[in-house]
N, C-alpha and C positions, 0 to 999 in steps of 0.2 A: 385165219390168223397165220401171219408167217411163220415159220418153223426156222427160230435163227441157230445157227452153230456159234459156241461157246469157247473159248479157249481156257478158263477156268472155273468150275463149278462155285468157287468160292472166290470174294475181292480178291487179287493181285494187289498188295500194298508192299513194295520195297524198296531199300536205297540201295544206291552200290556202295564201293567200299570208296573213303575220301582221297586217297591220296588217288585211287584210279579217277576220278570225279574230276578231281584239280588239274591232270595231266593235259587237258585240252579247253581249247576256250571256246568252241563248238560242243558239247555233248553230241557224242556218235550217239546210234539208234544202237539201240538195247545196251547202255549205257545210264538213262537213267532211269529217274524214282518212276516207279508207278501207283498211281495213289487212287481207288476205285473202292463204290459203296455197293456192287454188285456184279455180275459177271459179264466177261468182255465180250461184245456182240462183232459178228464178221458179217457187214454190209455189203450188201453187190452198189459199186459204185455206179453201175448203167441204168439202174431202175432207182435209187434214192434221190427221194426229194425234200427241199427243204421248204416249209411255207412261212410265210409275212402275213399276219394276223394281226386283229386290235387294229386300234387307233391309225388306220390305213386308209387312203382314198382308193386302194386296189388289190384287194388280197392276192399275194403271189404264189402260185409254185414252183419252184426254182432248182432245176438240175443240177449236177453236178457241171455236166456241157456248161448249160446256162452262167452258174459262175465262172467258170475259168473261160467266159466269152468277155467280164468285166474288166478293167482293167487291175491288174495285178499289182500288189503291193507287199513289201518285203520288209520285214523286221526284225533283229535281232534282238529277241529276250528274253529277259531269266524267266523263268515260269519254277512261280514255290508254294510248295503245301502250305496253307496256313501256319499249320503245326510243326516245322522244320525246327530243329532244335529244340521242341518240345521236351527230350530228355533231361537237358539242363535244365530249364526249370523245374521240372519234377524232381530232379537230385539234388538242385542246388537252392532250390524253395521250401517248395513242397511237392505233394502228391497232386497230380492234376489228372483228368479225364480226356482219356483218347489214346492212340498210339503211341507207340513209344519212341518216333524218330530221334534220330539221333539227329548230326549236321548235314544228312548229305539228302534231304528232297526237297532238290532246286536240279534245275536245267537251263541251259541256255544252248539254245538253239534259233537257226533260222528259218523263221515259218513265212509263207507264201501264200496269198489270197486277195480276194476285192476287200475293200474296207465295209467295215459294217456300215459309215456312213453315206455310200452308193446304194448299198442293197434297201436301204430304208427309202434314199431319195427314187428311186426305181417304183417302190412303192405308193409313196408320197405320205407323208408324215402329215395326219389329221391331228395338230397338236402343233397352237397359236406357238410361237419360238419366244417369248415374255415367258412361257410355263413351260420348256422344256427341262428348267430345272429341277420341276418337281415332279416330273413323270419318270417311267423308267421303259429300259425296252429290256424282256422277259426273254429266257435261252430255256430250250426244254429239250430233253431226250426222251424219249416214252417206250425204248427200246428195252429197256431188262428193269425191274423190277430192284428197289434199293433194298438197302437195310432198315432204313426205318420214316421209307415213301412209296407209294407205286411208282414213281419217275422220277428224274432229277432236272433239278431246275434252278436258276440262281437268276438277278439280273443284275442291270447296273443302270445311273443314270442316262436319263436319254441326251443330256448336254453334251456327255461325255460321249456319248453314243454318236452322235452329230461332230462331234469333232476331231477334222481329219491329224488334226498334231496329237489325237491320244491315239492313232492307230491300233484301235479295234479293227482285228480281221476276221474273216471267214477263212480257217488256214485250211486249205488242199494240201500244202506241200509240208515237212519237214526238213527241211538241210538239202533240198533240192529233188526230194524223193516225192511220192504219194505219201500220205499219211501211213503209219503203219496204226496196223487193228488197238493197238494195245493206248494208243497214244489219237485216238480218235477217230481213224477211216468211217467214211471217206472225206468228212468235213467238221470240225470243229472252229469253237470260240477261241478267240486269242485275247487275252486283254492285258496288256501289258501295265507292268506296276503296279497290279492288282492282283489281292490273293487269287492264288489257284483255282478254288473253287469256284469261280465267275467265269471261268475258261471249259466251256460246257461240251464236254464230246460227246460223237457219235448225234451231233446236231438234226434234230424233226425240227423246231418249232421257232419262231422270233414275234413275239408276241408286242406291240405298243399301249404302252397303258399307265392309267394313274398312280395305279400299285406297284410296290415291290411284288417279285415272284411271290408266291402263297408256299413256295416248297420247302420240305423242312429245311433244309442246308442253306435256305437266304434267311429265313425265320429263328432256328434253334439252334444250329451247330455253329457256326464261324461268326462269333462274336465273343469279342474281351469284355467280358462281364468285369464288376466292380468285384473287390478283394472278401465283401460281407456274402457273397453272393458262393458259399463253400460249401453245399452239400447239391445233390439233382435236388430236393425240396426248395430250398434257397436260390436256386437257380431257375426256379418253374417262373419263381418272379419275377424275374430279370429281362427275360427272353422277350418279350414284348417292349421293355422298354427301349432297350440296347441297339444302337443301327449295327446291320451286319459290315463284318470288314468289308474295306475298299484297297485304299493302299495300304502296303507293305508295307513295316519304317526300314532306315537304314541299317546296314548289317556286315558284320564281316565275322570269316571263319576261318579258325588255323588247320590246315589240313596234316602241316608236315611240320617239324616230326609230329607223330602218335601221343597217345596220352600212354601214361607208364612204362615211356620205350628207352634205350639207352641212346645218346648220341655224344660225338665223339669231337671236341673242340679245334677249331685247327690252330692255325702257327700263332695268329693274332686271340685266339683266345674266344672265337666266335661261333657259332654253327648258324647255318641258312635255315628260315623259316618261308613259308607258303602257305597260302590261300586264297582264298575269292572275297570278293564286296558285294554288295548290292546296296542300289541308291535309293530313297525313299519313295516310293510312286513315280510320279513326273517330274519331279526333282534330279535326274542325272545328267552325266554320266558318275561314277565315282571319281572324287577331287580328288583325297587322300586317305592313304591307310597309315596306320603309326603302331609299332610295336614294341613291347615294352618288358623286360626280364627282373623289374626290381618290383611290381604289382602296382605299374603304374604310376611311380613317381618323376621317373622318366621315359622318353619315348624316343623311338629310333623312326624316321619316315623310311617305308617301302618304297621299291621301285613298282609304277604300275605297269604292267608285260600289257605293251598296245602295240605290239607289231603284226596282229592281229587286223588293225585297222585295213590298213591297206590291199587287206584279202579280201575286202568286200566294199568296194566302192559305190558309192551315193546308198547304201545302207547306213539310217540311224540306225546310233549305239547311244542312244538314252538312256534306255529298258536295259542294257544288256549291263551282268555283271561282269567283275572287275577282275582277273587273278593277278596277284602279285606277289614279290618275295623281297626278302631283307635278311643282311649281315648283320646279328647283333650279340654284344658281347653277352656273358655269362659266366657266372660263377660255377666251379666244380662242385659237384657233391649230390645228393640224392635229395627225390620231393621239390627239384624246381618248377618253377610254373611260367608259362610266357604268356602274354595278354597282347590282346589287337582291337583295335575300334578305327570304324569308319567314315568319312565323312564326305559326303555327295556334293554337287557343285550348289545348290540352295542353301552350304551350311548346316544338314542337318548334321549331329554329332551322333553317334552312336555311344548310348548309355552304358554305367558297368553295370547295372541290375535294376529293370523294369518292375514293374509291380508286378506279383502274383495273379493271373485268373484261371478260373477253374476251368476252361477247358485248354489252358497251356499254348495260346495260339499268340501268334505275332511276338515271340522270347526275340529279344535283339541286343541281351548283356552284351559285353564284352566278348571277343571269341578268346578262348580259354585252353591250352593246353597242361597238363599238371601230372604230377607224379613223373617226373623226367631223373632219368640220372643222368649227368655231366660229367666226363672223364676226359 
C-alpha cells in the first residue's frame, strides 16, 4: 500500500473572511473555502492514474500526460459547498445539522482540463443514448478514508455528463497553475452549477453505470429533506427517498459593509453596498441584483462589475458568479438592515426565506446584513 503524506490529520473545513472573498472575481489560491470529509492526500502527478470503468466498450487507464494530451477546455466557475450560508438558516430558522458556514464557501476560479464528455467518448459509452438519462457516471477517490465511508464518491447524470454545453471537466489547472494538493492535485471533477460535492478530488475512478454512486455523500448527506423530516430518526426515512442535490438555486450575498458594523453616510445620504451572485445551475450568467434598505419594500438595482469579462476571452461566464455594488440611501440610526436578491438570465428570483431542512443545505434567502449603525 502507498504510504501517502498528509497535510492535515484532521478535514480542512474553512472560509475566508467576506469582504477579503469579494475583493477579486477570480479567487486567488489559498483564498478560498476548503471543504474535506478526511485528510488531504499529496499525489505524485507522474505515476497517478485515472480509470474509465462500467458501462465502457474499453476500460481506460489514463495519466495525467494522457489528459492534458486531450483537448483542453476552460471554464470559469463558482464552485459552492452545499451548505454555504448554512448559518442563516440555522439562526434564522432553526437548528440544522452540519457546519456552521457562514456566507463565504464559494469560489470562482478558472479551472482547465478535457471535458468529461471526451474522456468518456475515448472510452466509448456502452449505454443506447434513449437511456442516457437514466444512467449516471460515478467519481470516486479511494485515496484517504472519510468520515463516515472508506472513500468518497458522488455522481451525476450521464446526459449531463455527455453534454459538451454543461462543461463537466477533468480540471489539471486552477487559474493557470497545477492543481494545488488542498483543492484536488493532480486532477479533479469540475461540474459547474452543481453542488460541490459532485466535484470529486484527488480523482482514482469514473465509473458508467445504471446507478447513482452507492457513497454515503450522493446517498445520505447533500439532500434537502422535507420540513417533517427534523430529527437523524426522521431523517433515516427520508434519505432513500430524496434525490441528492444537483443544482445550486440562485443566490446573492452582501459582503460589505459587515453585520453590526458602523458606517458613515455621505453627502447624499447613501453608503456603498457589495457582494457576489450566483445563477441557478445552467441558468446564467446573473441578470440582476436589487438591494433594498426599507426590508424590501423597495429596491435599488446594482451595478454588475463585468470588466472582468474581457480578461478572459472566449471563456464562458455562465457558471461563474457575479460581484456587484450599489449606492443606496439610508436612514440614520442603530439596528438597520440592508437586503439583496438575485436574479439569473432564466428568471429565476431569489427568495426571502426558503423552507427549513435538516441538514441546512441549499439556504438562498435573501442576502442579509443587520445590526448596522448609520451616522
Amino acid at each position: 500500500m502507498v504510504q501517502l503524506e498528509y497535510s492535515v490529520e484532521e478535514p480542512l473545513n474553512r472560509e475566508p473572511e467576506l469582504e477579503k472573498l469579494i475583493s477579486s472575481f477570480i479567487t486567488k489560491e489559498g483564498e478560498g473555502y476548503d471543504r474535506n470529509h478526511g485528510p488531504i492526500p499529496h499525489l505524485d502527478a507522474t505515476s497517478h492514474c485515472v480509470t474509465i470503468y462500467g458501462l465502457v466498450k474499453k476500460e481506460l487507464s489514463l495519466s495525467i500526460s494522457d489528459l492534458q494530451a486531450l483537448p483542453q477546455h476552460s471554464v470559469i466557475c463558482a464552485l459552492q459547498c452545499a451548505g454555504n450560508r448554512r448559518h442563516t438558516m440555522r439562526t434564522k430558522l432553526k437548528e440544522v445539522s452540519g457546519i456552521d458556514w457562514f456566507d463565504g464557501a464559494v469560489m470562482n476560479c478558472k479551472w482547465t482540463g478535457p471535458l468529461l464528455k471526451d474522456v468518456l467518448i475515448k472510452a466509448g459509452v456502452d449505454v443506447e443514448e434513449e437511456k442516457w438519462k437514466d444512467a449516471h457516471v460515478a467519481f470516486a477517490c479511494f485515496q484517504t478514508p472519510t468520515q463516515d465511508d472508506e472513500w468518497y464518491g458522488a455522481s451525476v447524470p450521464l446526459s449531463r455528463a455527455m453534454d459538451a454545453s454543461c462543461s463537466i471537466i477533468l480540471a489539471l489547472e486552477m487559474n493557470g497553475k497545477p492543481l494545488p494538493p488542498n483543492h484536488g492535485a493532480p486532477v479533479r471533477v469540475v461540474t459547474p452549477g452543481i453542488a460541490g460535492a459532485r466535484s470529486v478530488k484527488w480523482l482514482d475512478r469514473i465509473t458508467v453505470q445504471m446507478t447513482e454512486s452507492t457513497n454515503y455523500y450522493q446517498q445520505h448527506d447533500y439532500k434537502i429533506l422535507p420540513e417533517e423530516a427534523d430529527t437523524p430518526e426522521n431523517a433515516e426515512k427520508w434519505w432513500s427517498k430524496v434525490p441528492a442535490i444537483q443544482d445550486m438555486p440562485v443566490n446573492s450575498v452582501i459582503g460589505i459593509p459587515k453585520e453590526d458594523s458602523s458606517v458613515k453616510v455621505d453627502e447624499n445620504g447613501c453608503i456603498e453596498v457589495k457582494g457576489y451572485a450566483l445563477p441557478s445551475g445552467a441558468d446564467g450568467p446573473v441578470a440582476k441584483v436589487e438591494v433594498s434598505a426599507d426590508n424590501g419594500n423597495t429596491w435599488t438595482v446594482a451595478e454588475l462589475l463585468g470588466e472582468h469579462a474581457a480578461d478572459e476571452p472566449g471563456v464562458e461566464l455562465k457558471w461563474a458568479w457575479c460581484l456587484w455594488k450599489a449606492k443606496i440611501k439610508i436612514e440614520k440610526g442603530k439596528n438597520r438592515k440592508i437586503l439583496s436578491r438575485a436574479t439569473d438570465t432564466a428568471g429565476n428570483v431569489q427568495e426571502r426565506c426558503p423552507k427549513w431542512n435538516f441538514r441546512g443545505v441549499a439556504y438562498n434567502g435573501y442576502g442579509e446584513v443587520k445590526g448596522l449603525e448609520v451616522v
